[in-house]
MARVEXTI-643061 format. One record per residue (C-alpha): residue number from 0; chain; y, x, z. Coordinates in steps of 0.02 Angstrom, whole numbers. Example, Ala and Ser with C-alpha at 12.3 -4.5 7.8 and 13.67 -1.06 7.14 Angstrom:
BEGIN
{tornu 0, paba A, yy -225, xx 615, zz 390}
{tornu 1, paba A, yy -53, xx 684, zz 357}
***
This chain:
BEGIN
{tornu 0, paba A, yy 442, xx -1140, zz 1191}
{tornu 1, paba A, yy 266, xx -1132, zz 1140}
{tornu 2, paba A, yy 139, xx -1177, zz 1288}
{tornu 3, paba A, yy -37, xx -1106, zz 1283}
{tornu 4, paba A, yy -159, xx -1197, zz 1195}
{tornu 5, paba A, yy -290, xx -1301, zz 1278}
{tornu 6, paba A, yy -452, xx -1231, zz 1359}
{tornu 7, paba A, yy -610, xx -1215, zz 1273}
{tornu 8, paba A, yy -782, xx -1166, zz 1298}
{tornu 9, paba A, yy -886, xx -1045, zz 1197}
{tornu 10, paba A, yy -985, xx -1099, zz 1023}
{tornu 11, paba A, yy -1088, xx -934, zz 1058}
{tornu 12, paba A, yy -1126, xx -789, zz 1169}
{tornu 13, paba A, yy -1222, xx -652, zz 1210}
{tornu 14, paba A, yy -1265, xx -466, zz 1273}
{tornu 15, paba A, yy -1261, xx -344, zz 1158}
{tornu 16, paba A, yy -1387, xx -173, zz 1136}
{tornu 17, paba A, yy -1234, xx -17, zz 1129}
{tornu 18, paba A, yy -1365, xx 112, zz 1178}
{tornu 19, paba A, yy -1348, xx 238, zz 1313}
{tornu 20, paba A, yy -1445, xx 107, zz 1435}
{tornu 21, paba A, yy -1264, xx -22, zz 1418}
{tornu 22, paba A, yy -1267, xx -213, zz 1353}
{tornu 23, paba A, yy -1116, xx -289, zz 1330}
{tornu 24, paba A, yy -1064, xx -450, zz 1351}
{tornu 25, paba A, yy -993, xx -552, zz 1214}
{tornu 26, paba A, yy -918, xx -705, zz 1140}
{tornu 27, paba A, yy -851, xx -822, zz 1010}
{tornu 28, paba A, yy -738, xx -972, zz 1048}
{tornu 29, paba A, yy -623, xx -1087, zz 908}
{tornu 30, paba A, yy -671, xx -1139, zz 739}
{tornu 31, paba A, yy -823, xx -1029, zz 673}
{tornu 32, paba A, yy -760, xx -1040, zz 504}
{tornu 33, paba A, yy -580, xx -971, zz 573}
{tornu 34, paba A, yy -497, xx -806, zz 548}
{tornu 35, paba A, yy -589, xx -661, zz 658}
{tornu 36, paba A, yy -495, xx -610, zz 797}
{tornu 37, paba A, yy -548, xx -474, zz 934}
{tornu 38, paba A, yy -461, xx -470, zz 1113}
{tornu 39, paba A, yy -452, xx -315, zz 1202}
{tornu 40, paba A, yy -450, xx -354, zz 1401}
{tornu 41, paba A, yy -360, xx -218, zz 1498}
{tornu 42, paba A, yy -400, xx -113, zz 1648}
{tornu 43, paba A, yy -490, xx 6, zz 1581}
{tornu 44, paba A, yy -610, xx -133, zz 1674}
{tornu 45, paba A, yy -514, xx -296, zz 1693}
{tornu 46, paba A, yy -662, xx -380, zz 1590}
{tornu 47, paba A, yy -607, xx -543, zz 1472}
{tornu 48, paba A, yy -530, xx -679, zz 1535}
{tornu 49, paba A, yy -556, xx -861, zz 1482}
{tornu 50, paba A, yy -356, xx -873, zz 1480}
{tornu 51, paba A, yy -332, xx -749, zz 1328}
{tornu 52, paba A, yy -439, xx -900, zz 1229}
{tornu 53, paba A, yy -262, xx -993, zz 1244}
{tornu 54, paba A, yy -164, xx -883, zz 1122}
{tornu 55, paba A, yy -253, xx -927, zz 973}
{tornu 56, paba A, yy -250, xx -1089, zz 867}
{tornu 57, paba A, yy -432, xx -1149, zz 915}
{tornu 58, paba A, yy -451, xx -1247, zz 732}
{tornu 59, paba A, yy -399, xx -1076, zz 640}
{tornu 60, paba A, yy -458, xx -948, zz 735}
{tornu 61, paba A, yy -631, xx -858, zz 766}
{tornu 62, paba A, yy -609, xx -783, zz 931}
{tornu 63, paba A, yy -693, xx -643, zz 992}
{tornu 64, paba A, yy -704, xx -593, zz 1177}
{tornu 65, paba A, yy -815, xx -452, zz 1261}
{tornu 66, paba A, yy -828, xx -376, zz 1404}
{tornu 67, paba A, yy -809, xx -178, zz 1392}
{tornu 68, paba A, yy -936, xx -39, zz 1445}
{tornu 69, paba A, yy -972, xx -72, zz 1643}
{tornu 70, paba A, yy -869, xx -224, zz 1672}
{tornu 71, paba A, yy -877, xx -405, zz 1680}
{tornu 72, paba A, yy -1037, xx -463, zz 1648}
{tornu 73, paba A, yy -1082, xx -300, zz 1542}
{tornu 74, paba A, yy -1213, xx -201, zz 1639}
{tornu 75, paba A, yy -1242, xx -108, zz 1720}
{tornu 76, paba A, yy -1106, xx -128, zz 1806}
{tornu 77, paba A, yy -976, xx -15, zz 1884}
{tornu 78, paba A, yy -964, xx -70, zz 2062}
{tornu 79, paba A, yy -1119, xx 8, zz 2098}
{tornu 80, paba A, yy -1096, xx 187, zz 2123}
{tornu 81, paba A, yy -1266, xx 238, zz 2042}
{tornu 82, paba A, yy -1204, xx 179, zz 1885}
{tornu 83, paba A, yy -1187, xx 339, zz 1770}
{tornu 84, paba A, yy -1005, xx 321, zz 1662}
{tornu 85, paba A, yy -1013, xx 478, zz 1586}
{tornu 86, paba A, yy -1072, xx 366, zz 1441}
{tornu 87, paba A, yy -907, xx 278, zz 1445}
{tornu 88, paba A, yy -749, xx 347, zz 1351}
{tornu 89, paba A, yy -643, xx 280, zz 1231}
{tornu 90, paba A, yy -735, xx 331, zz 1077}
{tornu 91, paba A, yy -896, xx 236, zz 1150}
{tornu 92, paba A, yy -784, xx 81, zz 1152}
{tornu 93, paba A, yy -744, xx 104, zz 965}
{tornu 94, paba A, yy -898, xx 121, zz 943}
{tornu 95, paba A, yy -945, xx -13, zz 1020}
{tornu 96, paba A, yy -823, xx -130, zz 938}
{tornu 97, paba A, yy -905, xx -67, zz 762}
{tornu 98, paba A, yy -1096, xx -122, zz 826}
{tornu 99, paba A, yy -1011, xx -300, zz 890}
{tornu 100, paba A, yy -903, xx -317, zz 723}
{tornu 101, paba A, yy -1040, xx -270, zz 606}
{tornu 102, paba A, yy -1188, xx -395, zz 727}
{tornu 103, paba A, yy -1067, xx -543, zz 684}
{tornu 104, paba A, yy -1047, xx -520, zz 519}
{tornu 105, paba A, yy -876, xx -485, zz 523}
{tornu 106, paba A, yy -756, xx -379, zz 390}
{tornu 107, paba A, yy -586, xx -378, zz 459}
{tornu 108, paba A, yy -504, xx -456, zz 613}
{tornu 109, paba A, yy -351, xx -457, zz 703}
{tornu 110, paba A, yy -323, xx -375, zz 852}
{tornu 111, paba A, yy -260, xx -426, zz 1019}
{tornu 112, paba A, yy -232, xx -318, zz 1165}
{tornu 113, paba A, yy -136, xx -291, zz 1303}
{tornu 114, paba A, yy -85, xx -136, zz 1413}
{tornu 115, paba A, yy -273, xx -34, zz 1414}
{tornu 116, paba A, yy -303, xx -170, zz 1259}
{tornu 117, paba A, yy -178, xx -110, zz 1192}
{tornu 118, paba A, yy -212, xx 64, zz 1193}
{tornu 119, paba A, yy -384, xx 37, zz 1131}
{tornu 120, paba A, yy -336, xx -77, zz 996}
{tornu 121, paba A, yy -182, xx 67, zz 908}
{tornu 122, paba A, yy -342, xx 196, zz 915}
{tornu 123, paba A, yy -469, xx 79, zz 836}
{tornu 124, paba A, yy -342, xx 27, zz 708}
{tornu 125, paba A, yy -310, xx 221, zz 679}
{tornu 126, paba A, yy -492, xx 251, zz 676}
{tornu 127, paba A, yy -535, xx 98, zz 564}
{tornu 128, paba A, yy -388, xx 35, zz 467}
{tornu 129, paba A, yy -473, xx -44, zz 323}
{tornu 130, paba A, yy -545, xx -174, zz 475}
{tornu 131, paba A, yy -384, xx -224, zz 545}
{tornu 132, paba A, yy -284, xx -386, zz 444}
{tornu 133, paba A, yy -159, xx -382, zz 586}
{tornu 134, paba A, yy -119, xx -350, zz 780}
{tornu 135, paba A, yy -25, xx -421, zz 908}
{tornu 136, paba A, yy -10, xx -321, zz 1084}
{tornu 137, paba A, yy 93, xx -311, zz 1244}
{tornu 138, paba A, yy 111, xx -221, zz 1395}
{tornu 139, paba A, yy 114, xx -75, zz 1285}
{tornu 140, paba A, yy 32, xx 99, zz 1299}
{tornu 141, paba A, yy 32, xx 256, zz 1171}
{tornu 142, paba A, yy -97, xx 362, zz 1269}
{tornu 143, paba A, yy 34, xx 494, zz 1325}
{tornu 144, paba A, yy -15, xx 573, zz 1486}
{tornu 145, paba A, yy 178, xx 567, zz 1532}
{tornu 146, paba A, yy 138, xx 376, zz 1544}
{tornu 147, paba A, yy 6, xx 370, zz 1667}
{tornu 148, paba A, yy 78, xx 504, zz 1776}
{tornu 149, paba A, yy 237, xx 388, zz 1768}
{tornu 150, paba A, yy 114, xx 228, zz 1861}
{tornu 151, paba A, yy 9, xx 365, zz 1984}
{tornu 152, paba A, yy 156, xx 464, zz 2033}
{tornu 153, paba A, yy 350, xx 413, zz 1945}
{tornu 154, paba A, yy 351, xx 220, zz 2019}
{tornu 155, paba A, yy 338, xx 305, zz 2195}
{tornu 156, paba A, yy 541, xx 336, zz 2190}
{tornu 157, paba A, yy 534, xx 144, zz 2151}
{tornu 158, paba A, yy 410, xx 112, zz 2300}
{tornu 159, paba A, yy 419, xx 227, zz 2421}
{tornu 160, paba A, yy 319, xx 121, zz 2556}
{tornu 161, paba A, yy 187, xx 70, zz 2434}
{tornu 162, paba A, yy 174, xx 223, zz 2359}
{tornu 163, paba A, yy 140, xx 323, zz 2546}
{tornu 164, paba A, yy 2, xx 194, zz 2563}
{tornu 165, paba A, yy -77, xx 224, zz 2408}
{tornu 166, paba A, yy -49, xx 417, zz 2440}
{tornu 167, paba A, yy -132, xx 420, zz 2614}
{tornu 168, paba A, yy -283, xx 353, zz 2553}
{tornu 169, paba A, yy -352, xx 497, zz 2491}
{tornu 170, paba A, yy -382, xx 669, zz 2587}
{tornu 171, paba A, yy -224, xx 755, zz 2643}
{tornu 172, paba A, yy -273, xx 896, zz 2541}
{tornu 173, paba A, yy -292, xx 824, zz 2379}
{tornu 174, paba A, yy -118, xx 713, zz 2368}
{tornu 175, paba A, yy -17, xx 808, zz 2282}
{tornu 176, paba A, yy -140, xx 835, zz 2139}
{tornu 177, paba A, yy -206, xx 719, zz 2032}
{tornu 178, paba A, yy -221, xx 560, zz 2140}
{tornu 179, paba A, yy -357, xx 470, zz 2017}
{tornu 180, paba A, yy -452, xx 608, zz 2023}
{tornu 181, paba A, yy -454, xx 601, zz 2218}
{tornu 182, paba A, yy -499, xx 420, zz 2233}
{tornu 183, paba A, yy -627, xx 430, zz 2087}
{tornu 184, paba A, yy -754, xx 504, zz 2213}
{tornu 185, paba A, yy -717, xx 377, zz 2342}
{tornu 186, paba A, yy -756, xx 253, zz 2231}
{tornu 187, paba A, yy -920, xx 316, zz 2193}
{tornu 188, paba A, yy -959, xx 340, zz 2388}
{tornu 189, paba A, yy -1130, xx 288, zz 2441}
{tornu 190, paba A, yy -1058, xx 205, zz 2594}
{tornu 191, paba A, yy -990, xx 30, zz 2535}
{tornu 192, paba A, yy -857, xx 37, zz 2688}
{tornu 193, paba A, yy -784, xx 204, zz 2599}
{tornu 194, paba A, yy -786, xx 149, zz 2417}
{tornu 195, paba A, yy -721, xx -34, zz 2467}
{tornu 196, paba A, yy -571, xx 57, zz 2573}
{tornu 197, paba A, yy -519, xx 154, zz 2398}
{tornu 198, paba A, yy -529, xx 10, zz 2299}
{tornu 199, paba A, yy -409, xx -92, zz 2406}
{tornu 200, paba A, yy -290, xx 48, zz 2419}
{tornu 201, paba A, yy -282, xx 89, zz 2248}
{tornu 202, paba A, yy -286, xx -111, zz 2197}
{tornu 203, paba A, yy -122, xx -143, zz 2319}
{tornu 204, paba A, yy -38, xx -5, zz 2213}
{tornu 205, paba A, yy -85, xx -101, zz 2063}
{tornu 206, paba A, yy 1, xx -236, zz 2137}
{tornu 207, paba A, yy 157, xx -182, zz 2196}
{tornu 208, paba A, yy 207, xx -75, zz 2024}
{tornu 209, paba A, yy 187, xx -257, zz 1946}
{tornu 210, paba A, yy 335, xx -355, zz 2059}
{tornu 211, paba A, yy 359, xx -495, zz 1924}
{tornu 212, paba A, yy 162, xx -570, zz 1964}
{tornu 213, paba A, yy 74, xx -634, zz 2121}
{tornu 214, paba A, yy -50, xx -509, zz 2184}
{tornu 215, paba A, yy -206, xx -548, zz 2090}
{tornu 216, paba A, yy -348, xx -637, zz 2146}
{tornu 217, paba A, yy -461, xx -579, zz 2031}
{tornu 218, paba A, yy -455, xx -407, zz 2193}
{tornu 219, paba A, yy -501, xx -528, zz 2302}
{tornu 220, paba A, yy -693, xx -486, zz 2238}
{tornu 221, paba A, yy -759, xx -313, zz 2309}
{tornu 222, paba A, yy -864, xx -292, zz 2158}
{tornu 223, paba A, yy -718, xx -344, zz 2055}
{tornu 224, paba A, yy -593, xx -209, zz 2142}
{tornu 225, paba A, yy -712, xx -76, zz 2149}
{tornu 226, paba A, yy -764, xx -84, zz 1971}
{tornu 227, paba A, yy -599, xx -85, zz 1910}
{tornu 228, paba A, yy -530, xx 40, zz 2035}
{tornu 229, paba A, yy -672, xx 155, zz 1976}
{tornu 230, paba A, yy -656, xx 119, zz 1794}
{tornu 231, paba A, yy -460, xx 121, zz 1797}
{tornu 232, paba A, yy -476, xx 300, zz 1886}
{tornu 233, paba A, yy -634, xx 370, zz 1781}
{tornu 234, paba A, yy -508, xx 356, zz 1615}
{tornu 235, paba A, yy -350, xx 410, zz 1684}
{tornu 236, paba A, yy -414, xx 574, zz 1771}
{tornu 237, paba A, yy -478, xx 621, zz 1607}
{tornu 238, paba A, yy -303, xx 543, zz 1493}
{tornu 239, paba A, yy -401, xx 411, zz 1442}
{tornu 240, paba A, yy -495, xx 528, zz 1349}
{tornu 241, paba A, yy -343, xx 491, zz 1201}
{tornu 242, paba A, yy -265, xx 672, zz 1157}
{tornu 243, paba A, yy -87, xx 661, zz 1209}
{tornu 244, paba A, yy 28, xx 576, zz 1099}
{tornu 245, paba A, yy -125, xx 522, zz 995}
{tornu 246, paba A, yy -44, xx 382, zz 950}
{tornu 247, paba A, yy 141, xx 406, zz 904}
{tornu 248, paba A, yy 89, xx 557, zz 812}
{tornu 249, paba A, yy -7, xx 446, zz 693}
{tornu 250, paba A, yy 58, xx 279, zz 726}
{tornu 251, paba A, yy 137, xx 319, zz 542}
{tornu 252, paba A, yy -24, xx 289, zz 446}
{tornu 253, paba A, yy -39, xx 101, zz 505}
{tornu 254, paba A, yy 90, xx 65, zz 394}
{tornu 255, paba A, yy 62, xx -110, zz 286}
{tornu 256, paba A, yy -53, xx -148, zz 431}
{tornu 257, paba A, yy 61, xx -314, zz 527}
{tornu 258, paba A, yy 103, xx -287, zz 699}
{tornu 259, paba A, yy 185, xx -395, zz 811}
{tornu 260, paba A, yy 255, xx -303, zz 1003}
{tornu 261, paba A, yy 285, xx -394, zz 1134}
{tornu 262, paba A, yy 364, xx -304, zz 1291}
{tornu 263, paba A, yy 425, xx -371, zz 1458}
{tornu 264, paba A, yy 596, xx -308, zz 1486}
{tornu 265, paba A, yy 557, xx -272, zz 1664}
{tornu 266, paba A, yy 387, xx -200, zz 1643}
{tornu 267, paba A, yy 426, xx -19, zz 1730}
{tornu 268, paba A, yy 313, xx 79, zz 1583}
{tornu 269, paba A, yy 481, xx 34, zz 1499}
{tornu 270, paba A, yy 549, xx 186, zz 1571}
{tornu 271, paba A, yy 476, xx 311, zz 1453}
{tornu 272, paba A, yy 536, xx 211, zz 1289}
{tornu 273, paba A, yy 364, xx 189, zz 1246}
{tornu 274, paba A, yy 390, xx 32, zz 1148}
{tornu 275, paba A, yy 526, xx 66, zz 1062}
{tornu 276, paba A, yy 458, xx 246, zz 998}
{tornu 277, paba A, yy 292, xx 149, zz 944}
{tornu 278, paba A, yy 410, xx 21, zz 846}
{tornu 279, paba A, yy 493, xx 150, zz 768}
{tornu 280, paba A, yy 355, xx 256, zz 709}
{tornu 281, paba A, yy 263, xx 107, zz 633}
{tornu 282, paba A, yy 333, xx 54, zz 479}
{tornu 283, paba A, yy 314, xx -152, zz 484}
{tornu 284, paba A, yy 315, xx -173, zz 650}
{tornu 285, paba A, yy 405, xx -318, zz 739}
{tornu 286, paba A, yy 460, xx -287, zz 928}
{tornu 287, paba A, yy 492, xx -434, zz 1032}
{tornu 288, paba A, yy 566, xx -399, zz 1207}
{tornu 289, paba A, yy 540, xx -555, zz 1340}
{tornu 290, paba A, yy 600, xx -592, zz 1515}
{tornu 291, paba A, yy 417, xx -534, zz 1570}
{tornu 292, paba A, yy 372, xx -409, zz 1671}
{tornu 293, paba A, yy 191, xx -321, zz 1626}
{tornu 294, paba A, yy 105, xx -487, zz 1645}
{tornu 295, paba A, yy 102, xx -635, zz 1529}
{tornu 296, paba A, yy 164, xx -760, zz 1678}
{tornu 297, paba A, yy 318, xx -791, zz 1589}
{tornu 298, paba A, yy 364, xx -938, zz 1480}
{tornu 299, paba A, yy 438, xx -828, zz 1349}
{tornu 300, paba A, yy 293, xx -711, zz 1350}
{tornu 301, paba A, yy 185, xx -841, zz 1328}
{tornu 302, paba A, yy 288, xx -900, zz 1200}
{tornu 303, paba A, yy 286, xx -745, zz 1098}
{tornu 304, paba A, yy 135, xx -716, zz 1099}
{tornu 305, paba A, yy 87, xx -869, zz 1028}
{tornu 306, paba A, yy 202, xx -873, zz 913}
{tornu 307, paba A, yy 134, xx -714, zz 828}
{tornu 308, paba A, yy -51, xx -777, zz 827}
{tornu 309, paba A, yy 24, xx -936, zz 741}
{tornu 310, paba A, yy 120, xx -828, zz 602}
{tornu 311, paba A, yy -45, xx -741, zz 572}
{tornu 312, paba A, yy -169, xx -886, zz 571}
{tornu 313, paba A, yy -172, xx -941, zz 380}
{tornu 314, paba A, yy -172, xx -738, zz 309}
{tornu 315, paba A, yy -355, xx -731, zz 267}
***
């Protein structure tokens, strides 16, 4: 199997002007004469991680990293609750992805996402077709609301005990609507204590619908947790502002467009058949199920992944 490949630094970085008061963080790793690439961290607000740099050939790739709207080291940032986001939706990340695309110079690149990233990469590639040479995803999503109310609300039959923690940390009267909705103002609480209780709550949840990883670290950082935790719960109270079945509706016109699937056969957004009904309705599509779960911990994962970066490295 294919191990990641060695760490590197960045040749270049920078923040980046998107308007609307935002900079966004960004930066290029790997040969600079390489084939573009773009990854597509997840969340919404996860921020890039210097790991993804591993799944790309460093002597034949042009890697891209940023840090979306709010998060990372893009400011302002998110875990202050003064920060407006009603100037962050999906179409401001497309358009943000143009402005960073276009400021490098850059005419087509492949696309690598996973779970949000994923998500964000099928509607850019919808959006902009003509940029895309190829994309390889995981953890995949296909902006149906079906599939977020499956990780707020359908994994509770799978954890019960979890699941009555993360319930009981909002108001008893608002549990048995929309629950991101509910924390989404705790989360934006002026009292620290308040916002920092929501974000821990909601961030254990995270963690125990994803069995196959350690509890991650990266929650371990209250401005970490409550960024994400607001971000996360900003997009899904309003369905990732993606219409419903955006995605496999259209999914058809990305045909002659490469993409390479990779799914953890026990990631639980298996349930739906969300993978297999986005392989299916993309004509040259490759599916690769792994022993993962919706992580990229495992060997095979890993393995797959790299494997489809390699395949694509010399199509210029």
């Amino acid at each position: 199997m294919a191990g990641r490949y060695p760490e590197i630094e960045p040749y270049e970085h920078g923040m980046l002007d998107v308007g609307d008061g935002n900079q966004i963080y960004w930066e290029q790793c790997g040969n600079p004469a390489g084939k573009p690439a773009v990854v597509l961290h997840g969340g919404p607000g996860s921020g890039c991680s210097a790991g993804t740099r591993q799944f790309f050939d460093p002597s034949a790739y042009r890697i891209v990293l940023f840090d979306q709207r709010n998060c990372g080291r893009s400011t302002p940032h998110a875990s202050d609750p003064a920060t407006d986001l009603s100037a962050n939706t999906t179409d401001h990340l497309l358009a943000d992805m143009e402005l960073l695309r276009s400021a490098l110079g850059i005419d087509q690149w492949l696309l690598f996402g996973g779970s949000w990233g994923s998500l964000l990469g099928l509607v850019y590639a919808l959006r902009h077709p003509s940029r895309v040479s190829e994309m390889v995803l995981l953890g995949l999503a296909t902006s149906r609301g079906a599939e977020v109310d499956l990780l707020i609300n359908g994994l509770g039959k799978v954890f019960p005990e979890a699941y009555e923690k993360f319930r009981t940390g909002v108001p008893e009267h608002a549990r048995d609507g929309s629950l991101a909705a509910a924390y989404l103002p705790l989360l934006s609480h002026p009292d620290f204590e308040v916002r920092d209780k929501a974000a821990r709550d909601w961030c254990d949840w995270e963690d125990a619908i994803i069995p196959t990883a350690p509890p991650s670290l990266r929650y371990k950082d209250p401005d970490y947790r409550i960024c994400f935790a607001r971000l996360v719960t900003h997009y899904w109270s309003q369905g990732s502002f993606v219409e419903d079945r955006y995605v496999l509706d259209n999914v058809p016109k990305l045909a002659g467009i490469p993409g390479v699937l990779v799914q953890g056969a026990m990631d639980m957004t298996n349930l739906l058949g969300g993978p297999w009904l986005l392989h299916h309705a993309w004509p040259g599509s490759e599916l690769v199920i792994t022993d993962a779960g919706h992580d990229t911990h495992s060997p095979d994962m890993v393995s797959a992944l790299i494997a489809a970066t390699d395949r694509f490295r010399c199509q210029r």
